[in-house]
N, C-alpha and C positions, 0 to 999 in steps of 0.2 A: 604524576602531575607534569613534569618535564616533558615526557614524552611526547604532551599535547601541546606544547607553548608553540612548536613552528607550524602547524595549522590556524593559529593567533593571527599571523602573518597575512591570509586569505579573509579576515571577517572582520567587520566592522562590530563594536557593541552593540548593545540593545538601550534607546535612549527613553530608559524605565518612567523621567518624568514626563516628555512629552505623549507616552504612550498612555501615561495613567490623568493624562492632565494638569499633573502636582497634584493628583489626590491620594495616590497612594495606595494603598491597598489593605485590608481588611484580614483580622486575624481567620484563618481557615478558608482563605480565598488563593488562588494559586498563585497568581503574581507576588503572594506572602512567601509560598513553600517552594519554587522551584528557585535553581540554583543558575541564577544569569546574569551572563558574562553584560555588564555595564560598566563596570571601571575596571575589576580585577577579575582575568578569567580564572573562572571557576574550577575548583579539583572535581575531577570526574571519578573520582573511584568507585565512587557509592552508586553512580547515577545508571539506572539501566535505559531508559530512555533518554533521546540529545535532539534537540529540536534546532532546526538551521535554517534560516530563511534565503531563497534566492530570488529575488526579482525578477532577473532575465527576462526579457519577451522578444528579444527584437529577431529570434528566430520564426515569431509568429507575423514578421511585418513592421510589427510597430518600430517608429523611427526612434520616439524616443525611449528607449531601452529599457528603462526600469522603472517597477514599478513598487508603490507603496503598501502592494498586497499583505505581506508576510507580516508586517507592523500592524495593517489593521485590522488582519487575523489573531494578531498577540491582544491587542486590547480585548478583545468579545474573551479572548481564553482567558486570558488573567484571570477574566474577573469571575472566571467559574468558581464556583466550590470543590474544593480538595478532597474525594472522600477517598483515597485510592492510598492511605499512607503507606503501605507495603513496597508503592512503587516512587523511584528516585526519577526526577527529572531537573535535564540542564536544557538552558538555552544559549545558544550560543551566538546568536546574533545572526548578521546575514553575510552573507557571500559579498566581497567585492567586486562591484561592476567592474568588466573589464572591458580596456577598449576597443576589441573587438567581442561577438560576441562567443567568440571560439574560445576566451581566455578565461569567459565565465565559466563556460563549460569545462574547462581542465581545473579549475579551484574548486568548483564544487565537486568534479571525480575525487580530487586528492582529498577533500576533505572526509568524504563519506566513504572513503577507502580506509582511512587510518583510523573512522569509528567503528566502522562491521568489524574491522581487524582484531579493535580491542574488544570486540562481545558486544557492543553497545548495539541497541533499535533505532536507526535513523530518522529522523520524519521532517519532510523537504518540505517548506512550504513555498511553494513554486510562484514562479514566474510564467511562462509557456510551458505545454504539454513536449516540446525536445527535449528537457530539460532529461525525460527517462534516460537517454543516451548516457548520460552522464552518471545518472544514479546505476545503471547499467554496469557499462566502464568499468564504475569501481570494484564490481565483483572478479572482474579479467585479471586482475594482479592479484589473487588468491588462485589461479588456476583450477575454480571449482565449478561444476555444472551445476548451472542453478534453474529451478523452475520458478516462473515469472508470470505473473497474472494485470494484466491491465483493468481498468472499470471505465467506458469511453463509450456515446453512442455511436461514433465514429469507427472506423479503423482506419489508421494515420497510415494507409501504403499508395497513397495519392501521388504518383512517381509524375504527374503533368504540372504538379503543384510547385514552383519556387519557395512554396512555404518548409522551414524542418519541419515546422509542428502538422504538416499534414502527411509527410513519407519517412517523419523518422525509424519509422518501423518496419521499414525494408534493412538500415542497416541492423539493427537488434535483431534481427532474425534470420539476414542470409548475411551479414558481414564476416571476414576472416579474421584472426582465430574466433572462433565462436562458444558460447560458453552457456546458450541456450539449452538446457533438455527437454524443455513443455513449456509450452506457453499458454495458457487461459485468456480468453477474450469475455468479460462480463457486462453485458447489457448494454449492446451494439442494436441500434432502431433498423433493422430489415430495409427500409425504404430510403435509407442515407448508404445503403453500403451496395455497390455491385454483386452480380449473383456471381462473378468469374472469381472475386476478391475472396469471399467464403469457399467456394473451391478449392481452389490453391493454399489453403490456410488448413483446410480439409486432409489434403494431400499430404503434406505436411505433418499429419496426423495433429496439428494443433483445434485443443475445443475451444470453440465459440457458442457463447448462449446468448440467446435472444431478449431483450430485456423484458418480454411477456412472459418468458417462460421463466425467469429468474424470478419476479413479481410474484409469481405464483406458487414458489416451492423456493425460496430463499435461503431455508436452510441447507437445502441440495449445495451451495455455495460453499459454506462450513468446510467440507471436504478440500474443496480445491483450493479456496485459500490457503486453507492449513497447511498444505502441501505445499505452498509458495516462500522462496527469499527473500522476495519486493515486489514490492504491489504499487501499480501509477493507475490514482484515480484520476481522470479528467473531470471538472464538474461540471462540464458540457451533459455528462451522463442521468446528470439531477434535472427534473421538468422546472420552466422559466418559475413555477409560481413560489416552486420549493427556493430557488437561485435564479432573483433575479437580472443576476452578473454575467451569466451566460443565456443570449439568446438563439441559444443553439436549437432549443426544441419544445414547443407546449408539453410534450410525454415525456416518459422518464424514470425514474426512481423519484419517488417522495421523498422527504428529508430524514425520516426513522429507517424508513431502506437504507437508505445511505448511513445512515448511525451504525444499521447491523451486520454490512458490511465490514465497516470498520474495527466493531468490535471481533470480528471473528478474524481481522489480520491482526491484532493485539493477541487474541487467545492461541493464535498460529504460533508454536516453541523454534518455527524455524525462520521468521521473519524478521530481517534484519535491515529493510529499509521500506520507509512508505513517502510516497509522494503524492501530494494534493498541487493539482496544476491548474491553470487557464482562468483563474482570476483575476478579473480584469474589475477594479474598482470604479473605474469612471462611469462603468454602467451598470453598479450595483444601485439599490433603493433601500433606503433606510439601514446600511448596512447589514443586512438580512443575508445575505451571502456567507458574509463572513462572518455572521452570528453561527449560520446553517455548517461552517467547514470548525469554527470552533467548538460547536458540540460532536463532531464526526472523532477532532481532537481526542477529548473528552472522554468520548466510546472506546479509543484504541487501549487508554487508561484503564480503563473496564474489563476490556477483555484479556489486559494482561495480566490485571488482578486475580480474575478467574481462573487463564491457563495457569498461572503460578501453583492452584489449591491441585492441579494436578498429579497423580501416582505417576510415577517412572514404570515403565511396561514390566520391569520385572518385578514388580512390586505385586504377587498374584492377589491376593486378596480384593485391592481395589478394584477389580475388574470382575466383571462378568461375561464366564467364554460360552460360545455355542458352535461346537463342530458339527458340519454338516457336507453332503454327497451335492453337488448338485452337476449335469452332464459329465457324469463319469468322474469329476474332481471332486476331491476330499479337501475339505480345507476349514479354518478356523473364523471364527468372527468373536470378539471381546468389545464390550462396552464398558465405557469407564465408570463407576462408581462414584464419583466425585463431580465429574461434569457431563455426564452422558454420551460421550463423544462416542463415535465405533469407530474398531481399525478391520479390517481383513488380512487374510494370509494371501500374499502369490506362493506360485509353487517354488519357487526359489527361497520360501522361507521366510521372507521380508512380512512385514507388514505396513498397509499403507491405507492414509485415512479414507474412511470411506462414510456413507450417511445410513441412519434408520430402513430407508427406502432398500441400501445396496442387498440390505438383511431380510427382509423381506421376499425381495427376486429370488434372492438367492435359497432363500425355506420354499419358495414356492417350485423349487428345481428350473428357474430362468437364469439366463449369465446375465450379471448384472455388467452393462456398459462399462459402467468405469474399471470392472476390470478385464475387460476386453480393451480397451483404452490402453490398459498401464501393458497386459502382455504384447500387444502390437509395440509400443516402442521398448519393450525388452529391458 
């Protein structure tokens, strides 16, 4: 419990009655069941999830800096139903504005650095889409390579742009020391993004899907999540009718796409921080937005419930293997028994998530992409 008191220092509480209205909250509703820091912060032992709100935007422009997102994200969740008892969650309040907005961004590195540290699942309820920098960051003082997946119709490498939130992803990507190994681009709109910009990202050997082609085989996604440490959704990514807080795009992901996203960054055993960004309240309607990001909440809950019922790979029995030949390689494919997932063999032995489809190519003697993908970056 000590250990976390000087992160205390960076967060304001959570002001439980102005959130619930003074009405409180209802036995089996989650504002009942989670563990938040409003007068007395919270012991984290138990909690495997830690919900942290930052406000921040003035990277995205806005003068005035902060914004009342994360709290009006916390009411629509509260007031969900808890059916997930297996899984422990804290809240922890939100990030102090800092006066500049550089300051924000170092309080919330340090904070979501000393929670991956201790095993915990981070989940940022953001302010502007820079804010990844930060959740980024925190991975660099474990000295670990991590693979990083974004969800944005966008891609933020707009280097003409004075805005962070529109080039922060030139430094996440070519900054020094670097601590990228893959990065995943999911359901970026072709007609918002330069042909040079895919190229180069291309080159880089980073995948990019298209948000028609993710629409369409969703579950193809399952894989590359899985495979991810942190995941920064933008909800520019969601169409205006699903989120009408962002008027980024009529197209998009629906709002159960965006659910099953989320739930498969929750069922992901290697995901340790998620960020929900670019909420901008002033131009949501009927608070639909932030209804739409508290059931995304909701799913990650879900899906961690689910990975939990998972076997450990050497657990044989819960798996089903199928060794197969295909261009001259020999190699292994297992599906799990519990949750259906597959993994593949590289020829290094490893095994690494892969989808129904990869098994498939791969019976029908095709190389399946992805893992032509995983041996090109070795």
């Amino acid at each position: 419990m000590s250990d976390h008191l000087q992160i205390a220092d960076f967060l304001d509480p959570v002001n439980i009655h102005e959130i619930s209205h003074d009405e409180g909250y209802k036995e089996g509703q989650l504002g009942k069941s989670i563990a938040i820091y409003s007068e007395e912060f919270p012991d984290l032992d138990e909690a495997q999830i830690v919900l942290i709100g930052c406000g921040e935007q003035r990277g995205s422009g806005l003068i005035h800096g902060h914004s009342e997102a994360p709290d009006i994200i916390r009411r629509h969740f509260y007031n969900l139903y808890y059916w997930h008892q297996d899984i422990k969650i804290a809240d922890l309040g939100n990030i102090r504005a800092g006066s500049l907005f550089t300051d924000s961004y170092a309080a919330l590195k340090t904070v979501v650095q000393e929670l991956i540290g201790d095993g915990k699942t981070v989940i940022i309820l953001g302010g502007s889409h820079d804010l990844t920098l930060s959740q980024y960051h925190a991975y660099g003082e474990h000295k670990k390579l991590i693979e990083a997946s974004c969800v944005d119709a966008m891609i933020d490498l707009n280097l003409d742009s004075p805005f962070r939130h529109e080039n922060f992803l030139m430094e996440m990507l070519t900054g020094e020391p670097n601590f990228i190994r893959h990065y995943n681009h999911i359901g970026f709109q072709s007609y918002y993004v330069h042909p040079r910009m895919l190229e180069t990202l291309d080159k880089l050997r980073f995948d990019c899907y298209r948000v028609g082609s993710v629409k369409e085989n969703i579950d193809e996604m399952e894989p590359v999540i899985r495979n991810s440490s942190m995941l920064s959704f933008d909800i520019s990514a969601i169409a205006y009718a699903y989120a009408p807080a962002t008027s980024a795009s009529p197209n998009g992901f629906n709002g159960e796409e965006a659910c099953v996203l989320m739930r498969y960054a929750g069922m992901s055993p290697n995901m340790s921080s998620i960020g929900i960004y670019g909420y901008n309240a002033m131009h949501d309607k009927d608070e639909l937005t932030a209804k739409q990001i508290s059931h995304m909440l909701w799913y990650i809950l879900d899906g961690r419930s689910r990975g939990r019922r998972e076997a450990s790979m050497d657990e044989k029995d819960s798996f089903n293997e199928y060794h197969m030949a295909f261009a001259e390689v020999e190699t292994v494919f297992i599906q799990s028994k519990k949750t259906g997932r597959w993994w593949m063999q590289l020829p290094d032995k490893k095994f690494i998530a892969c989808s129904y489809k990869d098994y498939l190519m791969a019976s029908s003697n095709e190389i399946p992409e992805r893992w032509l993908r995983a041996q090109e970056r070795g």
